[in-house]
LUMZABA-629283 format. One line per field, with one value per residue (C-alpha): x, z, y; residue in one letter. Coordinates in Angstrom, 1 decimal. Layout:
REM residues N
X <- c(X / ...)
Z <- c(Z / ...)
Y <- c(Y / ...)
resn <- c(A / ...)
This chain:
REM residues 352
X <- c(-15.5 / -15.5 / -11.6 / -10.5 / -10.0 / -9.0 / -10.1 / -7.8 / -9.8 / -9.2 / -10.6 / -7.6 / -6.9 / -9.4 / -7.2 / -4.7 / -6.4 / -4.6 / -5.9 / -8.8 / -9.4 / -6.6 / -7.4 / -5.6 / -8.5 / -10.6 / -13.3 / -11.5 / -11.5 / -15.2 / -16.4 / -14.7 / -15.9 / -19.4 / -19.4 / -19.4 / -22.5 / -24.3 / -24.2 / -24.3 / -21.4 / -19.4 / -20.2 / -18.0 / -14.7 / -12.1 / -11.7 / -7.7 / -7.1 / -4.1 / -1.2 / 1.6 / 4.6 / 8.0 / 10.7 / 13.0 / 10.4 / 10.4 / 14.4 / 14.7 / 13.3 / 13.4 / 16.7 / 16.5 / 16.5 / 13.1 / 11.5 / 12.4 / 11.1 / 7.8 / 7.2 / 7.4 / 4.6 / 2.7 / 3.3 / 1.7 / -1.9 / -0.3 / 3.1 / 3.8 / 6.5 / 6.5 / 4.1 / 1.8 / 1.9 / 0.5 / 0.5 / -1.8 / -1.6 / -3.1 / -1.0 / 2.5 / -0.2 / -2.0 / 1.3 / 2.3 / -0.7 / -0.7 / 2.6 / 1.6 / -1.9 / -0.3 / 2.3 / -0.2 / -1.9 / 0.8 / 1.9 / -1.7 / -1.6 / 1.9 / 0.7 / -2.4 / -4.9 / -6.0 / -6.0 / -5.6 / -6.3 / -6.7 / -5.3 / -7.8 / -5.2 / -4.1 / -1.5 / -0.7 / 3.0 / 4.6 / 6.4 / 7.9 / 11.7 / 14.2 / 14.9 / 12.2 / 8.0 / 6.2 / 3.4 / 0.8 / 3.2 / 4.9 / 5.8 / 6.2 / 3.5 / 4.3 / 7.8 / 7.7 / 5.7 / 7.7 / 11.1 / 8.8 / 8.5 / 11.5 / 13.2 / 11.1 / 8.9 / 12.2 / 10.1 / 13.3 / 11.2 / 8.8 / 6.9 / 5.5 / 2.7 / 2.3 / -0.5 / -1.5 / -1.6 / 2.0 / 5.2 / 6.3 / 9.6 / 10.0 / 9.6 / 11.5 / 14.4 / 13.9 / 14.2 / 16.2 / 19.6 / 17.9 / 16.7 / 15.0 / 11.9 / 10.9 / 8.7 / 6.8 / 5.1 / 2.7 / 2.0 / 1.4 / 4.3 / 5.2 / 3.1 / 4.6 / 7.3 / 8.8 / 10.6 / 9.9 / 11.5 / 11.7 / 15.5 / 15.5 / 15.7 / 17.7 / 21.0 / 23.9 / 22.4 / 19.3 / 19.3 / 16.6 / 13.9 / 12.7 / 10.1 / 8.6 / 6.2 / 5.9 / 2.7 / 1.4 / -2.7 / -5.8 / -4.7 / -8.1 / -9.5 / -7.8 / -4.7 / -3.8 / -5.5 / -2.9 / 0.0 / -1.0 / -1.5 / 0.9 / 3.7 / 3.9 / 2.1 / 5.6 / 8.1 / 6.3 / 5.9 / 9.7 / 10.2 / 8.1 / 7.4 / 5.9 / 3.7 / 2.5 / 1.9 / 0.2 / 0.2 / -3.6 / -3.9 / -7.5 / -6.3 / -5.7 / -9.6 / -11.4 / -13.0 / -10.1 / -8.8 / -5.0 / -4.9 / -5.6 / -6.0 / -9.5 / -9.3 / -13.1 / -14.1 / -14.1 / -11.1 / -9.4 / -11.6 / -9.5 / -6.4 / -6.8 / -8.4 / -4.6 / -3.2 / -4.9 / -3.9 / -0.5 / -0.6 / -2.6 / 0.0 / 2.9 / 2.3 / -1.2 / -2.9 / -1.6 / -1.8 / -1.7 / -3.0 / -2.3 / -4.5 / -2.9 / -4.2 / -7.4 / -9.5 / -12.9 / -14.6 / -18.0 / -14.8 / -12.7 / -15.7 / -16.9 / -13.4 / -12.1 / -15.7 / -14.9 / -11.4 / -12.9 / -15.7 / -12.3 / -10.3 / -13.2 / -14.5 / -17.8 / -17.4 / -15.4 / -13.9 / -12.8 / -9.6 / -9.3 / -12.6 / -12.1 / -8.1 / -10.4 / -10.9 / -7.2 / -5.8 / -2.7 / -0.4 / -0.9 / 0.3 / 3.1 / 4.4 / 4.1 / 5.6 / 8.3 / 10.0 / 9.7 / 11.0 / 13.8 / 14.9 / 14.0 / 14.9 / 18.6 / 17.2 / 14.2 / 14.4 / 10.6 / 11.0 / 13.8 / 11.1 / 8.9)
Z <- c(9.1 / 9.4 / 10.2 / 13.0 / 10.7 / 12.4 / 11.1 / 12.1 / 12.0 / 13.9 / 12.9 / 13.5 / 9.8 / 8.3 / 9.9 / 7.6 / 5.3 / 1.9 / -0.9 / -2.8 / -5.5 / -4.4 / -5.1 / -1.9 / 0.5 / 3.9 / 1.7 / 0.8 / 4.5 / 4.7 / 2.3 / 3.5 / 7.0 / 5.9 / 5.3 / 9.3 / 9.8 / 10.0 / 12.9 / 11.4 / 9.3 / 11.9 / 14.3 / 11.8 / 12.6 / 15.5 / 15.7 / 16.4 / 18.5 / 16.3 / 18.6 / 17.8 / 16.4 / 18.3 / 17.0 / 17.1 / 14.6 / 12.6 / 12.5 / 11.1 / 8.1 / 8.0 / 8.4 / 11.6 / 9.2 / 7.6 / 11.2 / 12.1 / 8.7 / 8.8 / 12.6 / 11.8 / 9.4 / 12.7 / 13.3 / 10.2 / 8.6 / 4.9 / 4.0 / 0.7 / 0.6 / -2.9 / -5.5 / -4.9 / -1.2 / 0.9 / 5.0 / 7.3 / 11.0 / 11.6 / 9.2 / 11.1 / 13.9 / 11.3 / 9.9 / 13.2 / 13.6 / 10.6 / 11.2 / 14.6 / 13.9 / 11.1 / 12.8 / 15.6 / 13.0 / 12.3 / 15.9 / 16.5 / 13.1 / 14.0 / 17.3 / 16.2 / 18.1 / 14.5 / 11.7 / 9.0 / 9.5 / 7.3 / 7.8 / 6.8 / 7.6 / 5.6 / 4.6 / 2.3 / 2.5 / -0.1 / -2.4 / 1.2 / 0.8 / 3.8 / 3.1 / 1.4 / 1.2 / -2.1 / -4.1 / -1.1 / 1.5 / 4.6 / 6.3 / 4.0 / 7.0 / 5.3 / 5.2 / 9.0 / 9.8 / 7.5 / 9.5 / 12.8 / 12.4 / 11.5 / 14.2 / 16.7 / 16.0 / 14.6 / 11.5 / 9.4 / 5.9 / 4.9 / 1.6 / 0.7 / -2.3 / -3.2 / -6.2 / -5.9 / -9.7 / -8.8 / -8.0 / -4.3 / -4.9 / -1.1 / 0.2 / -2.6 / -2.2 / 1.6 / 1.3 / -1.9 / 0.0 / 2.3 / 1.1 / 4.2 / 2.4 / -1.0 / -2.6 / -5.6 / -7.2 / -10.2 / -11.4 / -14.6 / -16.1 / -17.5 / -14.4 / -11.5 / -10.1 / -13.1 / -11.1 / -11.1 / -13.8 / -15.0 / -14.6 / -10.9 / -8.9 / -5.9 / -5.2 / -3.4 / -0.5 / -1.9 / -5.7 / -6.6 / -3.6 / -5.9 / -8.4 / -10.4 / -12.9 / -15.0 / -16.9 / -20.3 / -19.4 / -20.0 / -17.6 / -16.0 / -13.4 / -15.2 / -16.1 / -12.6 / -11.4 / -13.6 / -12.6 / -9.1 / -9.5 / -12.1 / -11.1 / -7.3 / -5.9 / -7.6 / -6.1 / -2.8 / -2.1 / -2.8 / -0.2 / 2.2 / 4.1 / 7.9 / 7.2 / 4.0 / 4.1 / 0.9 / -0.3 / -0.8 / -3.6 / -5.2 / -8.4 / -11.0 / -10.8 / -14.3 / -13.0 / -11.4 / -12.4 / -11.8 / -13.7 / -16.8 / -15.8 / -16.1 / -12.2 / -10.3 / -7.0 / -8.1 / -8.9 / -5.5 / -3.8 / -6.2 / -5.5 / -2.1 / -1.8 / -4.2 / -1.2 / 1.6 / -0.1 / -0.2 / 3.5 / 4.7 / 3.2 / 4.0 / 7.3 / 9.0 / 6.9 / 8.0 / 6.2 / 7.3 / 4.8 / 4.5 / 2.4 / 0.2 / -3.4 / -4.6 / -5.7 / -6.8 / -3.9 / -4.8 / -6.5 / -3.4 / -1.0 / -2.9 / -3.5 / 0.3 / 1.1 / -1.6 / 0.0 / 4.0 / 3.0 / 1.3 / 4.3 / 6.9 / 4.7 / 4.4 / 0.7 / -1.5 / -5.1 / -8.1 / -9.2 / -11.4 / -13.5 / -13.2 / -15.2 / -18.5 / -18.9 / -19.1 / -22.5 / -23.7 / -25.2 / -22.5 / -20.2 / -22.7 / -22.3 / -18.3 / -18.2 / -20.6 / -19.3 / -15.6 / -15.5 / -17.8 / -15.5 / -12.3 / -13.5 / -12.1 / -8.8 / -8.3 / -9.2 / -9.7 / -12.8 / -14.2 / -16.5 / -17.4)
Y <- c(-18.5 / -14.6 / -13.4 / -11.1 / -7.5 / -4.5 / -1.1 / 2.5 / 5.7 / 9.0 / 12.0 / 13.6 / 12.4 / 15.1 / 17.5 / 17.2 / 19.7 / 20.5 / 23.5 / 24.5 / 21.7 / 19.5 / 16.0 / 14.3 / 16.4 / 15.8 / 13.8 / 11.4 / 9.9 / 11.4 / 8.9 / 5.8 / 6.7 / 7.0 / 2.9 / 2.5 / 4.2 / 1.6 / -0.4 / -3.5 / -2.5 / -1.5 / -4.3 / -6.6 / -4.8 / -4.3 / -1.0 / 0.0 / 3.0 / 5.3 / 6.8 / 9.0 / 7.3 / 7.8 / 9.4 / 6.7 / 4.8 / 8.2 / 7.9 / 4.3 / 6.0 / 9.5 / 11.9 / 14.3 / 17.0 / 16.1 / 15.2 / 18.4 / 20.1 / 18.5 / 19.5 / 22.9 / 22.9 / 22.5 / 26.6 / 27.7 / 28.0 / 26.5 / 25.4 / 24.1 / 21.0 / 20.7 / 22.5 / 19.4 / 18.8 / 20.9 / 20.8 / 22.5 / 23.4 / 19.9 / 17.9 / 17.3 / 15.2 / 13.5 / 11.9 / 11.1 / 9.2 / 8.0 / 6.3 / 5.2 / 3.7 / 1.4 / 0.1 / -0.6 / -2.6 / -4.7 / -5.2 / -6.6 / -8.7 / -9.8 / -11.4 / -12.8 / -10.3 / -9.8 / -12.1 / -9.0 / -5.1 / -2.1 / 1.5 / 4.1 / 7.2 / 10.5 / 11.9 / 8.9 / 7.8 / 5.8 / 8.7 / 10.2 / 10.0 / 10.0 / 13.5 / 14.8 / 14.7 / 14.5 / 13.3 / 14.8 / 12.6 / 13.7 / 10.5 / 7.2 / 5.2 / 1.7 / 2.1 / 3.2 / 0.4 / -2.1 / -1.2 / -1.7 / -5.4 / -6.1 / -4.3 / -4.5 / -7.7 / -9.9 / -10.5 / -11.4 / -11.2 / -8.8 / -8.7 / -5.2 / -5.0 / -2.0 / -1.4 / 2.4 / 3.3 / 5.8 / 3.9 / 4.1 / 5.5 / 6.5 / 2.9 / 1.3 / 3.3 / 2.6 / -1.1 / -1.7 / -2.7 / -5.1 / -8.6 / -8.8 / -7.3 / -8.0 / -4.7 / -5.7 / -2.4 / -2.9 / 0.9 / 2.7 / 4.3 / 6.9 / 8.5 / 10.5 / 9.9 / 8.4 / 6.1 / 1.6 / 0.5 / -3.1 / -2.9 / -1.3 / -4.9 / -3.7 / -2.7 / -5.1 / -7.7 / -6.5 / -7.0 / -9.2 / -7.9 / -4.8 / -5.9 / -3.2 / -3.9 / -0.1 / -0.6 / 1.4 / 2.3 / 0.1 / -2.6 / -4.4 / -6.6 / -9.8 / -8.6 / -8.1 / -11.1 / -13.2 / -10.6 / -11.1 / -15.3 / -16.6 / -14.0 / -12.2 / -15.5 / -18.1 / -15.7 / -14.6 / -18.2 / -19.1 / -15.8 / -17.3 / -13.9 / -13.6 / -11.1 / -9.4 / -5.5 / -3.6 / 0.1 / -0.1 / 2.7 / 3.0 / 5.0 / 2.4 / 2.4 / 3.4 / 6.2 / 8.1 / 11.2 / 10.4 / 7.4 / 5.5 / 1.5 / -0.4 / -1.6 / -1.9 / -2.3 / -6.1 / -6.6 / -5.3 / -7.8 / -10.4 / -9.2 / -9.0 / -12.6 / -13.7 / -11.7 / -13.7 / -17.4 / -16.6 / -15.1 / -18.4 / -20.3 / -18.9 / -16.6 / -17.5 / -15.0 / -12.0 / -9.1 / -4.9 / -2.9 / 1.2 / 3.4 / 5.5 / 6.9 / 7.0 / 10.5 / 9.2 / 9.6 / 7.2 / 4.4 / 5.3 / 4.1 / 1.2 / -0.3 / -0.4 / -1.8 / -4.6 / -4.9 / -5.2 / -7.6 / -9.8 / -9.6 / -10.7 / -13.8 / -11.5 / -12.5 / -15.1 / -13.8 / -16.1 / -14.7 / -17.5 / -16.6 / -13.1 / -14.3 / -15.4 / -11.7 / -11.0 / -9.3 / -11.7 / -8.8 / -7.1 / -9.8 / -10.5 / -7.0 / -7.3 / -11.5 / -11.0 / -7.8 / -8.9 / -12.3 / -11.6 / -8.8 / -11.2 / -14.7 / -14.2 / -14.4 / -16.6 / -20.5 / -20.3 / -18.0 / -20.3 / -22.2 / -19.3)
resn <- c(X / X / X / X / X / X / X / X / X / X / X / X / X / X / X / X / X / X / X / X / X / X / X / X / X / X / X / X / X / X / X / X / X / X / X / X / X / X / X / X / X / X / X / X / X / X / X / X / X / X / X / X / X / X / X / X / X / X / X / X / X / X / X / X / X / X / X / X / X / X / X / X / X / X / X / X / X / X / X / X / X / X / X / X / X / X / X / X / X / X / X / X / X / X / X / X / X / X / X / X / X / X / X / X / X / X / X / X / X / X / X / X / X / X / X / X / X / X / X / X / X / X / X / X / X / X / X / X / X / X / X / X / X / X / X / X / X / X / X / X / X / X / X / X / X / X / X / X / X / X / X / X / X / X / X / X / X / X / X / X / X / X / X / X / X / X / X / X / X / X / X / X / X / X / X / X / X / X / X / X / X / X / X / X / X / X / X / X / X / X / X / X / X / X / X / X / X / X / X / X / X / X / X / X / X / X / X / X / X / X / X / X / X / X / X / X / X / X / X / X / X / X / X / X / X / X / X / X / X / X / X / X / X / X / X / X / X / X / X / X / X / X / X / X / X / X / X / X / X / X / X / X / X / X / X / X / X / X / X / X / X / X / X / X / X / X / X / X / X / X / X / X / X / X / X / X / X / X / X / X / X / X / X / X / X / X / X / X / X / X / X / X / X / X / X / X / X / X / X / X / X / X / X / X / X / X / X / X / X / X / X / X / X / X / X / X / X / X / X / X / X / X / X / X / X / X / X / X / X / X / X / X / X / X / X / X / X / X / X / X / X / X / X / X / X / X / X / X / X / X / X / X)
């Protein structure tokens, strides 16, 4: 049976316009767009109208002194945040919308207009810090929409998955206090921001809800498929979360030029079907999904198309077959290192 799955696009996202060879540009969006050309495509989805977030949403996360900063990049033609994130005229909106059509996403999930829903948005979020944008992001768009249901929607825990090929450092640091949301991050290390490490678990109420997993390169379809089903599946199930949001990051994809993991479009279709068992079981299946990395356009397009067909039951994948492909040492580096650093915490990694 096909599922409800909601689908935010604006085109005010392509105003967010960065510089001359910069990989986080306008086609990025251009490319996933082009999938809903045709009708029949598009006729599968509920389409979610974006809206400006508020400022009070903004606050929960960001300082006044950022919201301020970034709404003055509004006034000029180019204004570089850091030497790697650029804003245009057009970008201060796009964040804003950003923000606000993702946390419309989960407000819909959350109430069971939609059974699961994808944000196809720019400027990515996930490297924002309270005080601070980086790593192309303004506003950190999960994070914002993470605080949203707990605040607003009384959702009283939250798993975040975050599997974008950088670590989220923004929405880790976010969340790391609170064990109202656990924030597993599977990433390649030593990659920008340099930040993840085995060891970083949480800090106070919240030690134990940060999971990092800082990979070495040449991680494929199967080693995440275990990762994902023998690891975040044992301890999100012992969470038991009410709704399940992922930093949806296409760079740990072979052919991107950011990364260095073995990833295909295949093996986000996997993950996202892991994704989708643990949600039936534990939170009627829903799941809000935010784009955020991913700079090979024709990978970038064919991935969220494997991740959209997932989500609406248009196709079925085997994680477990696609497992047999999975390289033992590298799993032993990944296991070992985790669940010593996370055993402490969760019964279900007491026999492991």
């Amino acid at each position: 049976m096909r599922r409800r799955t909601g689908i935010v696009m604006d085109p005010w996202y392509l105003e967010h316009r960065t510089i001359e060879g910069h990989p986080e540009s306008p086609r990025r969006l251009e490319a996933v767009y082009s999938l809903f050309d045709e009708p029949e495509t598009k006729a599968r989805f509920h389409f979610v109208p974006s809206k400006a977030v508020d400022k009070d949403a903004l606050a929960r996360i960001h300082s006044p002194e950022h919201i301020h900063r970034m709404a003055r990049t509004a006034d000029c033609e180019l204004s570089m945040l850091t030497p790697d994130t650029p804003a245009s005229a057009g970008s201060y909106r796009a964040a804003l919308l950003a923000a606000g059509g993702f946390m419309e996403t989960v407000s819909r999930v959350a109430s069971g207009m939609l059974d699961n829903a994808m944000a196809l948005v720019r400027p990515p979020g996930h490297h924002a810090e309270r005080n601070r944008a980086m790593g192309f992001c303004l506003f950190n768009t999960i994070a914002i929409g993470a605080a949203f249901a707990r605040m607003e929607l009384g959702m009283e825990r939250i798993l975040i998955v975050d599997w974008d090929v950088h670590h989220g450092n923004g929405t880790q640091h976010a969340f790391e206090a609170d064990p109202a949301y656990l924030y597993f991050s599977i990433h390649q290390y030593p990659l920008f921001p340099g930040t993840g490490l085995f060891q970083e678990t949480g800090v106070g109420k919240g030690e134990g809800f940060t999971m990092n997993l800082p990979l070495p390169s040449g991680y494929s379809d199967g080693d995440y498929a275990v990762i994902f089903d023998k690891l975040l599946r044992l301890v999100a199930l012992e969470f038991q979360p009410q709704i399940i949001l992922v930093s949806a990051g296409f760079d740990t994809h072979f052919a991107d030029p950011l990364g260095g993991m073995r990833m295909t479009s295949a093996g986000y279709a996997a993950l996202t079907r892991i994704l989708m068992e643990i949600a039936d079981t534990c939170c009627n299946g829903r799941i809000a999904m935010v784009l955020e990395g991913g700079y090979h356009l024709g990978a970038l397009k064919e991935s969220v198309r494997a991740v959209l067909r997932e989500l609406n039951e248009e196709t079925a994948s085997d994680p477990v077959s696609m497992a047999q492909e999975a390289d033992p040492k590298r799993l032993g580096y990944a296991f070992s290192r985790c669940i010593h650093a996370h055993r402490p915490f969760w019964k279900c990694l007491e026999a492991l």
